[in-house]
N, C-alpha and C positions, 0 to 999 in steps of 0.2 A: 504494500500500500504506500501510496505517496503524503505524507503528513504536510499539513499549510497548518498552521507554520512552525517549525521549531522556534524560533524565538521569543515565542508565548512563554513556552516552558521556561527559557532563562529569565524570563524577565519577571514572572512569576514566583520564581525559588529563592530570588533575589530579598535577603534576608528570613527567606524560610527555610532557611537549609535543610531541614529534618523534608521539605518537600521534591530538591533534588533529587536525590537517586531512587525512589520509588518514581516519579514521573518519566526518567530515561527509560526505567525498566520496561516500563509502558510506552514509550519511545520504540525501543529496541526491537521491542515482539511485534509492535503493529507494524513496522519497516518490513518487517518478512513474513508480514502476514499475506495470503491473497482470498478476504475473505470475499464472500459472495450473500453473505443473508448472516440475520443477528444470531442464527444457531451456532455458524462458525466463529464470531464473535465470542459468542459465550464457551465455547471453546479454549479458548484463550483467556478469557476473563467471564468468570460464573458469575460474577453479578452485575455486568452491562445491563442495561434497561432503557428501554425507550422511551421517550418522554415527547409527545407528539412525534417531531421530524428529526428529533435528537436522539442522538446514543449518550449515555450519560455512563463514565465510569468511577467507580470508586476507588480512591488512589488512598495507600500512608492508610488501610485500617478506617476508613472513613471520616477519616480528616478533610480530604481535598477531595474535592468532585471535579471530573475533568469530564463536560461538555463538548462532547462535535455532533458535526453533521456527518455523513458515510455516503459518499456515492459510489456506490458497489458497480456497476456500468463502467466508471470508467477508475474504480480501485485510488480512488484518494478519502484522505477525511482532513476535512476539515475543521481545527480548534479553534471550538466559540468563543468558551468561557472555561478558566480557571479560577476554583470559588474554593473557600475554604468551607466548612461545612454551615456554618453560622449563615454567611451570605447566602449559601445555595437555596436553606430553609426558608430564609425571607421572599424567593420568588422571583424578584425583579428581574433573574434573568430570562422569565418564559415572556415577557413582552415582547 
């Protein structure tokens, strides 16, 4: 898969360190993933979830929630939102 954009993640981790290397990890595996539909997703991560047009994953033990979009057609995802789980609960990002 082609991830937009890595520098979500740096810029995010950016004084959350304890958020870096669990989000590479998750970097890492979706780079050589070629999934096709959220069963192969969950695959690789058992508790992706959809949230309308979003794949939502849980990162760091459910600290950080990492938001994309998945176009399986042409094998990219795109990151929306990197939320800590406080923000995520408030919502503001489903607008």
């Amino acid at each position: 898969m082609r991830i937009i954009s890595k520098p979500a993640i740096l810029k995010f981790a950016e004084g959350r360190h304890d958020a870096l290397a669990p989000l590479m990890n998750w970097y890492r595996i979706t780079r050589r993933a070629e999934w096709g539909s959220l069963a192969e997703v969950r695959s690789d991560f058992a508790h992706a979830d959809i949230v309308g047009r979003r794949t939502v994953f849980n990162i760091h033990g459910n600290n950080y929630r990492l938001i994309t979009r998945i176009n399986y057609r042409t094998k990219r995802v795109f990151i929306l939102y990197i939320l800590t789980h406080v923000e995520y609960s408030k919502g503001d990002w489903k607008q």
